[in-house]
MIVEX-904600 format. One record per residue: z, y, x of N, C-alpha, C, CB in turn; residue in three letters. Coordinates in steps of 0.02 Angstrom, whole numbers, plus 50000, padded with zeros to 5 digits. Glycine has a CB too. Layout:
// MIVEX-904600
PT     nup   nnorth   neast    caup   canorth   caeast     cup   cnorth   ceast    cbup   cbnorth   cbeast   code
PT       Z        Y       X       Z         Y        X       Z        Y       X       Z         Y        X    Ala
...
//
This chain:
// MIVEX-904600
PT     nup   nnorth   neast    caup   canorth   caeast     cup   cnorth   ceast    cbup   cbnorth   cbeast   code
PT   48785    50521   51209   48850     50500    51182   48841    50467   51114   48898     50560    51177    Unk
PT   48880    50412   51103   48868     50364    51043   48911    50406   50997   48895     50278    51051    Unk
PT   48926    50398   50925   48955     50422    50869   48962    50381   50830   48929     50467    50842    Unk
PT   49011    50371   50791   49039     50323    50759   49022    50348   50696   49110     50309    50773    Unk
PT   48989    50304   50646   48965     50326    50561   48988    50393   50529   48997     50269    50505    Unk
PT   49059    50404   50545   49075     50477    50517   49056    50544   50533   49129     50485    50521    Unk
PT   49071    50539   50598   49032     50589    50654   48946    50579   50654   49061     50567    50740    Unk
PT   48930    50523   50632   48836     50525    50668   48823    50539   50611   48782     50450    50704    Unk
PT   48850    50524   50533   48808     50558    50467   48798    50643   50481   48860     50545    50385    Unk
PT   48852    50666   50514   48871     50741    50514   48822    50774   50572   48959     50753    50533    Unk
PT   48808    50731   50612   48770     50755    50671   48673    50754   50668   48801     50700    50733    Unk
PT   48664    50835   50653   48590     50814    50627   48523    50803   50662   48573     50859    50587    Unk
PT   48577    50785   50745   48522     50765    50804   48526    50697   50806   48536     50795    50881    Unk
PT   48569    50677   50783   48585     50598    50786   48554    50577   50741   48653     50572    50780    Unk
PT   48534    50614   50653   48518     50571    50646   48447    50591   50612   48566     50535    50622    Unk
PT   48405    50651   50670   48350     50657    50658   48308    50618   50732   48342     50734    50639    Unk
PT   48355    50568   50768   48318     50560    50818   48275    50480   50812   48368     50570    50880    Unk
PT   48230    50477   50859   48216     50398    50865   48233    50376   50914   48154     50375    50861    Unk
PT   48231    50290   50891   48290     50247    50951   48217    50186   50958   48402     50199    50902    Unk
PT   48224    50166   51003   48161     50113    51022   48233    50055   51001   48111     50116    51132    Unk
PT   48194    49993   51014   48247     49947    50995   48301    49920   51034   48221     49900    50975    Unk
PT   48278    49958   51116   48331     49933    51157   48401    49970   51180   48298     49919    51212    Unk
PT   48360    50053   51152   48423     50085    51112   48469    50070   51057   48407     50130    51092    Unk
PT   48427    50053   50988   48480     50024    50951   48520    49982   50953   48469     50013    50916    Unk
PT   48506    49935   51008   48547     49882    51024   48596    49903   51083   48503     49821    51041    Unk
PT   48573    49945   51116   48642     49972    51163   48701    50007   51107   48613     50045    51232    Unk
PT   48678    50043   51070   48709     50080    51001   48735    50020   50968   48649     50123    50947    Unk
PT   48730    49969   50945   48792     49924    50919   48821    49891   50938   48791     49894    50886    Unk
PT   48805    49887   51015   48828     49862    51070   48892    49894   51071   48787     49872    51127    Unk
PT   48901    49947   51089   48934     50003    51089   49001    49997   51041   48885     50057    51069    Unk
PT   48953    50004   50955   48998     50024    50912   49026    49943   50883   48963     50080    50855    Unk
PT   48991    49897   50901   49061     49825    50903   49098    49831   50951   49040     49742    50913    Unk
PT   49096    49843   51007   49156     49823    51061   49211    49910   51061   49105     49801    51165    Unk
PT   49192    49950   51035   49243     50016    51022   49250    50024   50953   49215     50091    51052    Unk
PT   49296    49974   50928   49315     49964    50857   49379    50013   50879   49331     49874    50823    Unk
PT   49382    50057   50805   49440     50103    50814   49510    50057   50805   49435     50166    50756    Unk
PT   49520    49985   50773   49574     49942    50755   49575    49898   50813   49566     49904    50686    Unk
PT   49527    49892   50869   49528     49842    50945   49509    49796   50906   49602     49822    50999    Unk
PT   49460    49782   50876   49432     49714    50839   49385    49694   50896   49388     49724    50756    Unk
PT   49398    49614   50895   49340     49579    50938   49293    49564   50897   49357     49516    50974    Unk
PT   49221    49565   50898   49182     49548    50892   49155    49467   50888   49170     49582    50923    Unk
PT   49141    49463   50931   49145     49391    50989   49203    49371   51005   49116     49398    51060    Unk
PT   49214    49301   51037   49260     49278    51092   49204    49263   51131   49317     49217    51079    Unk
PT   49243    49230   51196   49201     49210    51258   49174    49154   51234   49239     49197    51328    Unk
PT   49184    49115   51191   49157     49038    51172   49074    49050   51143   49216     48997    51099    Unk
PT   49079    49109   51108   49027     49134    51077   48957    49117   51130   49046     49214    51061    Unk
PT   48902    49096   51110   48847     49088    51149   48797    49148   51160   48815     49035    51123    Unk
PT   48798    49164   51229   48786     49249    51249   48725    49244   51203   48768     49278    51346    Unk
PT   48689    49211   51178   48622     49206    51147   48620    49262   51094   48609     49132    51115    Unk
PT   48697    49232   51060   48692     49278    50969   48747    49332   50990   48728     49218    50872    Unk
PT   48761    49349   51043   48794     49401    51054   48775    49464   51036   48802     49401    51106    Unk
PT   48723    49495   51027   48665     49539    51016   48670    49543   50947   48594     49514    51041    Unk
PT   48647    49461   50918   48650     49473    50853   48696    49480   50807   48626     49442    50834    Unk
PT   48763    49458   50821   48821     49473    50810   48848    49522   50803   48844     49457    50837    Unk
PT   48825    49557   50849   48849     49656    50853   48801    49693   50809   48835     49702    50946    Unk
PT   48744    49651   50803   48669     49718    50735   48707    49687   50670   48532     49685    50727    Unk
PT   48735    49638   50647   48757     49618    50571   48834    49659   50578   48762     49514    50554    Unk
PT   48880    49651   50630   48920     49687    50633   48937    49774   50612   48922     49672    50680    Unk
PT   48886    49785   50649   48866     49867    50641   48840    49887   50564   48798     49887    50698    Unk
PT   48803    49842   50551   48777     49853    50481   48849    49860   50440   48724     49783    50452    Unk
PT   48888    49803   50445   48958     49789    50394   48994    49854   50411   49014     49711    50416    Unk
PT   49001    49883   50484   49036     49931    50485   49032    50000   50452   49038     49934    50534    Unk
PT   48975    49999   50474   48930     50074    50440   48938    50061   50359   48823     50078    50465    Unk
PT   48942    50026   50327   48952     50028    50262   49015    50033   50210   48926     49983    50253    Unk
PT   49054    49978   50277   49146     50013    50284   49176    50072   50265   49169     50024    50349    Unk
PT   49143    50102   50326   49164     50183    50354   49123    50226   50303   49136     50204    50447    Unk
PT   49059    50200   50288   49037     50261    50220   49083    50254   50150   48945     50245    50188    Unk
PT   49120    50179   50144   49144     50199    50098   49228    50206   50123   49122     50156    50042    Unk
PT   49247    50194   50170   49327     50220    50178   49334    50288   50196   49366     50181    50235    Unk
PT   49292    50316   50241   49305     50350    50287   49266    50442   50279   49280     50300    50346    Unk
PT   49241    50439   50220   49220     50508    50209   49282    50547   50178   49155     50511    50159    Unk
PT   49320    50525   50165   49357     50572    50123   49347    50613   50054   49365     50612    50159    Unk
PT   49305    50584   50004   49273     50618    49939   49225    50541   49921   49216     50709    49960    Unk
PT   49239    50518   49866   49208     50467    49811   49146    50472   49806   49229     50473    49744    Unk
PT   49120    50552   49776   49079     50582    49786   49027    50558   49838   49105     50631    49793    Unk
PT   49047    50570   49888   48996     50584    49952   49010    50517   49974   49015     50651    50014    Unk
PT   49040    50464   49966   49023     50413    49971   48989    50366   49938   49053     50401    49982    Unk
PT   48987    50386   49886   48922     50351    49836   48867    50386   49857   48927     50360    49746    Unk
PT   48850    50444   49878   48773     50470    49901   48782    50436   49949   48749     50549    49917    Unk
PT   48828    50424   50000   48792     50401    50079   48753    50315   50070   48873     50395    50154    Unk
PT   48797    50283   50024   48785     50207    50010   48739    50217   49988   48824     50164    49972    Unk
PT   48715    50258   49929   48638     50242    49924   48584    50256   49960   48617     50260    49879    Unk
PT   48607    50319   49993   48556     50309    50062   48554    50236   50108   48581     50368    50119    Unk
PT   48632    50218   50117   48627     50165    50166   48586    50103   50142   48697     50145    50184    Unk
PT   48595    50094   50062   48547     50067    50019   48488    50051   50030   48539     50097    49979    Unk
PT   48463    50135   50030   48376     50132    50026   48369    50138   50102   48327     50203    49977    Unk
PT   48411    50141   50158   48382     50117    50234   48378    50062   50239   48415     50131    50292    Unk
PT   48420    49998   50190   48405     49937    50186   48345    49921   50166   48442     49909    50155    Unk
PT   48337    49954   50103   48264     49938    50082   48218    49941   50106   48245     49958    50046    Unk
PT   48216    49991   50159   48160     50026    50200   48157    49985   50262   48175     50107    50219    Unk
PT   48192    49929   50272   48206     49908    50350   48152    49823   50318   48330     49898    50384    Unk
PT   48189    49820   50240   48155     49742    50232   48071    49776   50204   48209     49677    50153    Unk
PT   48060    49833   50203   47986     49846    50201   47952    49860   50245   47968     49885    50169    Unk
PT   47990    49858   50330   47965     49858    50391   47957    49935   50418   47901     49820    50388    Unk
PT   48003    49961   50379   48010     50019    50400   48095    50042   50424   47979     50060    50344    Unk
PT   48081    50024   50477   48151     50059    50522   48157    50136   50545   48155     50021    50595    Unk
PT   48210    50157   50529   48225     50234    50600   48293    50238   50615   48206     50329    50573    Unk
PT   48330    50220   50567   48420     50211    50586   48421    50161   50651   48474     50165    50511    Unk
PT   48451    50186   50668   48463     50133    50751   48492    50031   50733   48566     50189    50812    Unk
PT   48533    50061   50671   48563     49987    50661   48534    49962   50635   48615     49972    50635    Unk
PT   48468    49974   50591   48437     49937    50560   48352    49927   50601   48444     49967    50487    Unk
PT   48362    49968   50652   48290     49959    50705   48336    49908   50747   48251     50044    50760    Unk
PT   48387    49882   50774   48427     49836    50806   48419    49762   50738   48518     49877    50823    Unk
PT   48458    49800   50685   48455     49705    50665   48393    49693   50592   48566     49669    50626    Unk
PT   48345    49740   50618   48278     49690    50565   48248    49650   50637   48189     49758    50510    Unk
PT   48259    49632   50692   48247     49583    50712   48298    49536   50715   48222     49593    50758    Unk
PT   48350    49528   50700   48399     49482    50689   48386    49445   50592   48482     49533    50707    Unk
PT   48379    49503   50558   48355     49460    50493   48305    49436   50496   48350     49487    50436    Unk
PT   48249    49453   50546   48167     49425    50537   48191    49334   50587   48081     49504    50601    Unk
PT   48234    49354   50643   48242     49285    50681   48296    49238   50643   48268     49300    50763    Unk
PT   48343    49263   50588   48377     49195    50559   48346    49201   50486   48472     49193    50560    Unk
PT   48306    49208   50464   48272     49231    50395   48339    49244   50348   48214     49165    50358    Unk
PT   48355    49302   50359   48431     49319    50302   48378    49369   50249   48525     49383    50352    Unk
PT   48391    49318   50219   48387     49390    50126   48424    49445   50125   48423     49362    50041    Unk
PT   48392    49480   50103   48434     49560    50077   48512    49540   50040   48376     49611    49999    Unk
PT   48537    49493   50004   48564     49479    49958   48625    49506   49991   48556     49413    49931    Unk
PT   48669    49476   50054   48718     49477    50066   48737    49556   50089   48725     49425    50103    Unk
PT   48675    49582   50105   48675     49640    50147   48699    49712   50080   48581     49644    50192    Unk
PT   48671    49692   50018   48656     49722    49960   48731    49706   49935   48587     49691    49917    Unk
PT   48746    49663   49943   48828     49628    49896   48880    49680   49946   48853     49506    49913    Unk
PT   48886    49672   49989   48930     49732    50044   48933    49806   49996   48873     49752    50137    Unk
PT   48872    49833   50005   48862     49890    49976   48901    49902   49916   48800     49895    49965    Unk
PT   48867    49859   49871   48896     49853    49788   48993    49849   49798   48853     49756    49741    Unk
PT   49010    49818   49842   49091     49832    49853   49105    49885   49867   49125     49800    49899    Unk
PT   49067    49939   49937   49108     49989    49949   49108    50044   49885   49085     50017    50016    Unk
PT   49045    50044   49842   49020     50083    49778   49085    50062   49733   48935     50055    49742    Unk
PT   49115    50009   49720   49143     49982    49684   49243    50008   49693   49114     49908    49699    Unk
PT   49233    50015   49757   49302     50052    49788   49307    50115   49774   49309     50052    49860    Unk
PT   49252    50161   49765   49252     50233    49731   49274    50240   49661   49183     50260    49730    Unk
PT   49284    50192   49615   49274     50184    49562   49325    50140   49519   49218     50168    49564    Unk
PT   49349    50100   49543   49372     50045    49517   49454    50040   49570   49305     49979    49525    Unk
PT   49502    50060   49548   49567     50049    49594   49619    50011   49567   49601     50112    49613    Unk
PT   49601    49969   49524   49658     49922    49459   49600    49864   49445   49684     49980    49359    Unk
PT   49636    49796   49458   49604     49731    49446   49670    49691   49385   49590     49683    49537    Unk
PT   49647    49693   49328   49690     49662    49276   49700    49599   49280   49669     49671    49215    Unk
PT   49677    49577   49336   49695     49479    49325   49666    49448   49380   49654     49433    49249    Unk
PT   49651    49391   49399   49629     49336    49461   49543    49371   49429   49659     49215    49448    Unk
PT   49524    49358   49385   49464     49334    49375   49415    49419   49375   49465     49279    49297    Unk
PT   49453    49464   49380   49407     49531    49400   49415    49545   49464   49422     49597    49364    Unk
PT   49491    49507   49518   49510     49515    49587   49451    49469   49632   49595     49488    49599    Unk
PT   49453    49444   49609   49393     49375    49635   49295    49404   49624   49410     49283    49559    Unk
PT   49274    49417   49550   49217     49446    49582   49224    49512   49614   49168     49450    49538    Unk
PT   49263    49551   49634   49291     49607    49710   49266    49542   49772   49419     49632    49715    Unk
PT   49293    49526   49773   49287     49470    49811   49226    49450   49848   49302     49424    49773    Unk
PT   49185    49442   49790   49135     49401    49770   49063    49432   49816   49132     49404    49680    Unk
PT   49101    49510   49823   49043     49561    49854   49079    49598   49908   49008     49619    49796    Unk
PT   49144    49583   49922   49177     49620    49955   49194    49581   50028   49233     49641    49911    Unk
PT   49201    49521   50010   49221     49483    50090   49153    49417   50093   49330     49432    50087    Unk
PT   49133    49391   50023   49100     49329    50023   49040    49321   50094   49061     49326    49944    Unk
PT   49011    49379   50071   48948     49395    50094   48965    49420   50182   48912     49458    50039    Unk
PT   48997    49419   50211   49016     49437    50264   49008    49355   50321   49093     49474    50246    Unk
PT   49050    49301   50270   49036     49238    50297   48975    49226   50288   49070     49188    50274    Unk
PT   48943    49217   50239   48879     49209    50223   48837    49246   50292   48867     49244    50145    Unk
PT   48830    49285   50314   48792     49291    50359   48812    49290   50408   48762     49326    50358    Unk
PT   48865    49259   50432   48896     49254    50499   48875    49171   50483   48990     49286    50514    Unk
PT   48864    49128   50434   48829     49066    50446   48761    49078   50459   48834     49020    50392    Unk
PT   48742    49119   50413   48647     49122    50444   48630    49128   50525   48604     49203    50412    Unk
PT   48678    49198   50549   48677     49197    50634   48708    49115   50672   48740     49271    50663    Unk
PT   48730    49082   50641   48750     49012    50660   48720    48954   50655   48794     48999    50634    Unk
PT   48644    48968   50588   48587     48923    50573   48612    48884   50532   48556     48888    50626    Unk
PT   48650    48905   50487   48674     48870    50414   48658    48914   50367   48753     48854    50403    Unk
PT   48646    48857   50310   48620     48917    50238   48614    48866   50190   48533     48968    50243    Unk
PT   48649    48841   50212   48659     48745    50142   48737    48799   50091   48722     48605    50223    Unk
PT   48691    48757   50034   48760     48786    49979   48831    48743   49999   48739     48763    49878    Unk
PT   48850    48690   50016   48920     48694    50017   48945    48706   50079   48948     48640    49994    Unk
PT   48918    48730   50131   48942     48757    50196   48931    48847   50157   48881     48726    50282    Unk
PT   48903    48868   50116   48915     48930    50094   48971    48930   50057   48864     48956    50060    Unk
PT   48989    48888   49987   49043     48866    49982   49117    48873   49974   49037     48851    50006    Unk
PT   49124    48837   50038   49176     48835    50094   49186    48899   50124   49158     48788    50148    Unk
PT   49136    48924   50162   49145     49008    50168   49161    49055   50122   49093     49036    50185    Unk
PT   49146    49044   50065   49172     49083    50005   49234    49099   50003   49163     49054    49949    Unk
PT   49278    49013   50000   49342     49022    50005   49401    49038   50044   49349     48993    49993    Unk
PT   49363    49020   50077   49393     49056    50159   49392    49131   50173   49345     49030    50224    Unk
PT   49327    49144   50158   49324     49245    50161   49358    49260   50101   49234     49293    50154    Unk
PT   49369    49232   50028   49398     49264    49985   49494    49258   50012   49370     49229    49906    Unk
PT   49525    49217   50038   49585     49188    50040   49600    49250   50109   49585     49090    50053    Unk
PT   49547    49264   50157   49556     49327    50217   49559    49396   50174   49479     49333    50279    Unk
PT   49510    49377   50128   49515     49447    50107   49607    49483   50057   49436     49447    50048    Unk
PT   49598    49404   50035   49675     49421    49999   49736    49433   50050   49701     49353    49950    Unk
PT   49740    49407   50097   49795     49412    50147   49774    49471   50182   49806     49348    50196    Unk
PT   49708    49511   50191   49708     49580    50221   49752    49606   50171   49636     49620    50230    Unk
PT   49743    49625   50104   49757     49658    50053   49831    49646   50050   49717     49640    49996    Unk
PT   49866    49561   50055   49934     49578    50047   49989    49606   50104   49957     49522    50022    Unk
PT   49966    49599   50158   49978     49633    50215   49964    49712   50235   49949     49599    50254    Unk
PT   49952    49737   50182   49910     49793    50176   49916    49842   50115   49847     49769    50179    Unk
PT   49975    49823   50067   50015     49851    50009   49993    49923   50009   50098     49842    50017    Unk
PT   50040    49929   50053   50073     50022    50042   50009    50044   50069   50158     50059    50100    Unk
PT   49957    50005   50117   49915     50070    50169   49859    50059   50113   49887     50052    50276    Unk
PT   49854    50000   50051   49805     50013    49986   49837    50058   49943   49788     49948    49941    Unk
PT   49895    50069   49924   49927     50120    49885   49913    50177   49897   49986     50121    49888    Unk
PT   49922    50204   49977   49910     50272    50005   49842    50295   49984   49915     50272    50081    Unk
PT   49782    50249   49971   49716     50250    49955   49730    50264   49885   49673     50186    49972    Unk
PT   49775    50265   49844   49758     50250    49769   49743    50194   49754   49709     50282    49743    Unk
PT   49737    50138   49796   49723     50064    49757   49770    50023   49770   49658     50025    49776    Unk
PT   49754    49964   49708   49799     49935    49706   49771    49838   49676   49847     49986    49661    Unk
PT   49768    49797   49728   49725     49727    49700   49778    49698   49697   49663     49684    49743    Unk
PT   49832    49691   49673   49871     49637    49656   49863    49634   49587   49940     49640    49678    Unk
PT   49848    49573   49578   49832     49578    49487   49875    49629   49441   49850     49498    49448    Unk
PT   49852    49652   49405   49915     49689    49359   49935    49635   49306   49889     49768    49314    Unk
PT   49916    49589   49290   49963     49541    49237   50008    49508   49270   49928     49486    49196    Unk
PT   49983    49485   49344   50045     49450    49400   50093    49496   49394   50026     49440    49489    Unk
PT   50091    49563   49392   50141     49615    49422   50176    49597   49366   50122     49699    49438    Unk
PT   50152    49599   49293   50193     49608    49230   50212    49535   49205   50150     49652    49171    Unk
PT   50192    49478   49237   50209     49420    49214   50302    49414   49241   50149     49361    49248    Unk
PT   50310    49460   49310   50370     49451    49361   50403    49506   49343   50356     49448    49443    Unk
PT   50385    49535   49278   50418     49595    49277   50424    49659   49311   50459     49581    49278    Unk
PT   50369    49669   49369   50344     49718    49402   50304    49763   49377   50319     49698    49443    Unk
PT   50289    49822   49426   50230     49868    49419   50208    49895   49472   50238     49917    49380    Unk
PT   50155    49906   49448   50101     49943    49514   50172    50002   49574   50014     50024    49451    Unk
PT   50211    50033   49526   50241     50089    49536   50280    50062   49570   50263     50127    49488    Unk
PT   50316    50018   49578   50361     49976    49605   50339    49996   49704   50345     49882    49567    Unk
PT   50271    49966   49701   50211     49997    49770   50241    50075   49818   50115     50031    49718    Unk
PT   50238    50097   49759   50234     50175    49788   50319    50175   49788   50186     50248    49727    Unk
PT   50360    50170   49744   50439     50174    49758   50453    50146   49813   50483     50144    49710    Unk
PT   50434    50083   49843   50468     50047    49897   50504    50006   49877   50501     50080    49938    Unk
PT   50510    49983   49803   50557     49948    49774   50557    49860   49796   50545     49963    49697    Unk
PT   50586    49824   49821   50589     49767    49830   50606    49729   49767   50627     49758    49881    Unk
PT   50596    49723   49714   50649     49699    49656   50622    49634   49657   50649     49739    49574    Unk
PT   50654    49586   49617   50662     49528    49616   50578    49489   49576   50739     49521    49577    Unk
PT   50578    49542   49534   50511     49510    49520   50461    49549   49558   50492     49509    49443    Unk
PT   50451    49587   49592   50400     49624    49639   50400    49566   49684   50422     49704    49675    Unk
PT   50438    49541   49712   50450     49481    49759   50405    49429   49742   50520     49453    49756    Unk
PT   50442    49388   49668   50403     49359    49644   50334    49363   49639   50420     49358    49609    Unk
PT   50323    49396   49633   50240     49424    49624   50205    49422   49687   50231     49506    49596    Unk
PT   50248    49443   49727   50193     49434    49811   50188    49348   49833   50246     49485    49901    Unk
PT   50251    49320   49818   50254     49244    49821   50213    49202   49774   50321     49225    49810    Unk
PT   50167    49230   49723   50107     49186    49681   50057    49214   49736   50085     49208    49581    Unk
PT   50053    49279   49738   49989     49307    49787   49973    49277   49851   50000     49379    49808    Unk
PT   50020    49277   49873   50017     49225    49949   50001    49162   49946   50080     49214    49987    Unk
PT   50051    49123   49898   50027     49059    49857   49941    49056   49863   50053     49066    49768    Unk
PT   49938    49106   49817   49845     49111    49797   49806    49090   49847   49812     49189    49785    Unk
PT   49834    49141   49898   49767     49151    49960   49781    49090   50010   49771     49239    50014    Unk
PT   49852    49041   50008   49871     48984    50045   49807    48958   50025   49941     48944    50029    Unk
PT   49794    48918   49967   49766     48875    49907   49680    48883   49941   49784     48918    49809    Unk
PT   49669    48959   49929   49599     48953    49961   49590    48959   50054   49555     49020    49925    Unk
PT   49654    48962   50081   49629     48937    50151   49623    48869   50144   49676     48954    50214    Unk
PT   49653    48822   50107   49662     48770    50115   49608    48725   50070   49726     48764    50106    Unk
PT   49559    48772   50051   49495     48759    49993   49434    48758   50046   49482     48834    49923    Unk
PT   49428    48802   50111   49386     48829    50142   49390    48782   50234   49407     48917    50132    Unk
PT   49451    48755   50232   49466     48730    50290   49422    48679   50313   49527     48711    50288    Unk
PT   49397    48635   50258   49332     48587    50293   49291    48631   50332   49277     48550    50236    Unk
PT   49276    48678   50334   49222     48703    50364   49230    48709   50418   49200     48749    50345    Unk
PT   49274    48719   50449   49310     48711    50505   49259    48639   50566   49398     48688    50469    Unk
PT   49250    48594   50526   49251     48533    50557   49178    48532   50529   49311     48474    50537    Unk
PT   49130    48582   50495   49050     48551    50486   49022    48612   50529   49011     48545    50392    Unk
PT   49059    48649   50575   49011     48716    50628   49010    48694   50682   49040     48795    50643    Unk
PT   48977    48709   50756   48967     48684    50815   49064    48723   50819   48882     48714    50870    Unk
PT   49094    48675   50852   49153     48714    50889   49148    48757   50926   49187     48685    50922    Unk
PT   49115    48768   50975   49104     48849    50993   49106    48905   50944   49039     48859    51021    Unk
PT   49059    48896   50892   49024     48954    50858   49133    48961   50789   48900     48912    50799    Unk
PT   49160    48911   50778   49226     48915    50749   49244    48971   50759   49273     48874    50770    Unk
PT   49277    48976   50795   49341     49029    50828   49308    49100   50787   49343     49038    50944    Unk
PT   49239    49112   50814   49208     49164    50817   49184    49183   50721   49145     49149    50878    Unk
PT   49162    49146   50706   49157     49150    50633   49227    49183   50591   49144     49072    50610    Unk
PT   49287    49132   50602   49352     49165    50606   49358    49242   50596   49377     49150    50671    Unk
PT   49341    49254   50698   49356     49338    50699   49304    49382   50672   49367     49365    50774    Unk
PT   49250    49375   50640   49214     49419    50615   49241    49423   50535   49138     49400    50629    Unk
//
């Protein structure tokens, strides 16, 4: 039976066992297509080729997710990330035993991906333990910067791009997704204790964070979601060439990851 990151940290057969590699790849096989939110992975356009590899970078992003959403204690999610850390480290020194990282160190060895993007993930979920107030665009953006960037970034490497302005373009595009998760997503970041709507936007409209948790609609709380949306329009519309420099197949799919 497979286990999903919360359950398999807890399980000390799971995760004293070894997986050959055609296990680990049934194992993220698995844990991309039984997303607890029904997330696709793939579409059908996707070329069965990087299907495989799609689901080992997937699994990696997830598992790093769920160590930092999903433990329930700050605490114990900063120990698990640095473990998940040093299994990174241990995977680019050719030493695998985690299933997801015995599945995709042959996906980083076949599109040559650097540690970088894999390392920038991490540094966000560490950063969510810690940090629940962004004072302006320019501390919301490097969040950003490690929190969604790097997600496109290697969904081009599995695509055989790694030119700076096709990275770019992905930048703006994963930062402009990442803002529209977040503004669609108010109250269920509040319930967390966080809160990324700039706090000077809030106070430029005469708002506050508190406004969040009241339910208050007021006139400048309004205001304030109408620059935010604004914002993240601006960078879909910064990121949209890219659209038109990927094979059209591989589009759609870049998108849903």
């Amino acid at each position: 039976m497979f286990l999903a990151p919360k359950e398999f940290v807890r399980d000390p057969a799971s995760c004293a066992a070894a997986y050959t590699k055609a296990q680990a790849e049934t194992y993220t096989r698995w844990l991309a297509t039984h997303h607890y939110e029904n997330f696709h992975v793939v579409s059908w356009l996707l070329p069965k080729r990087l299907h495989q590899d799609f689901y080992n970078v997937y699994s990696y992003c997830r598992w790093a997710d769920d160590l930092g959403d999903e433990m329930g204690d700050p605490d114990e999610s900063l120990r698990l990330l640095a473990w998940w850390r040093g299994e990174l480290e241990a995977m680019y020194a050719g030493q695998v035993k985690h299933p997801v990282f015995v599945a995709l160190g042959g996906t980083v060895e076949r599109y040559n991906i650097p540690p970088k993007p894999f390392e920038d993930l991490i540094r966000a979920f560490e950063q969510d333990q810690t940090i629940t107030r962004y004072g302006n665009w320019d501390e919301l953006f490097e969040y950003c910067r490690y929190s969604a960037n790097p997600v496109g970034r290697l969904v081009l490497y599995l695509c055989g791009y790694s030119d700076a302005e096709r990275q770019k373009l992905s930048d703006s595009a994963c930062t402009a997704l990442q803002l529209a998760n977040f503004w669609q997503d108010v109250t269920v970041d509040w319930e967390k204790g966080r809160v990324y709507i700039p706090l000077d936007v809030l106070e430029r409209h005469g708002a506050t964070a508190g406004d969040i948790g009241a339910r208050h609609a007021t006139p400048g709380f309004l205001a304030a979601m109408r620059e935010v949306v604004e914002r993240a329009r601006e960078l879909f519309a910064d990121g949209l060439p890219l659209a038109g420099m990927v094979d059209r197949r591989l589009a759609l799919d870049i998108e849903l990851f």
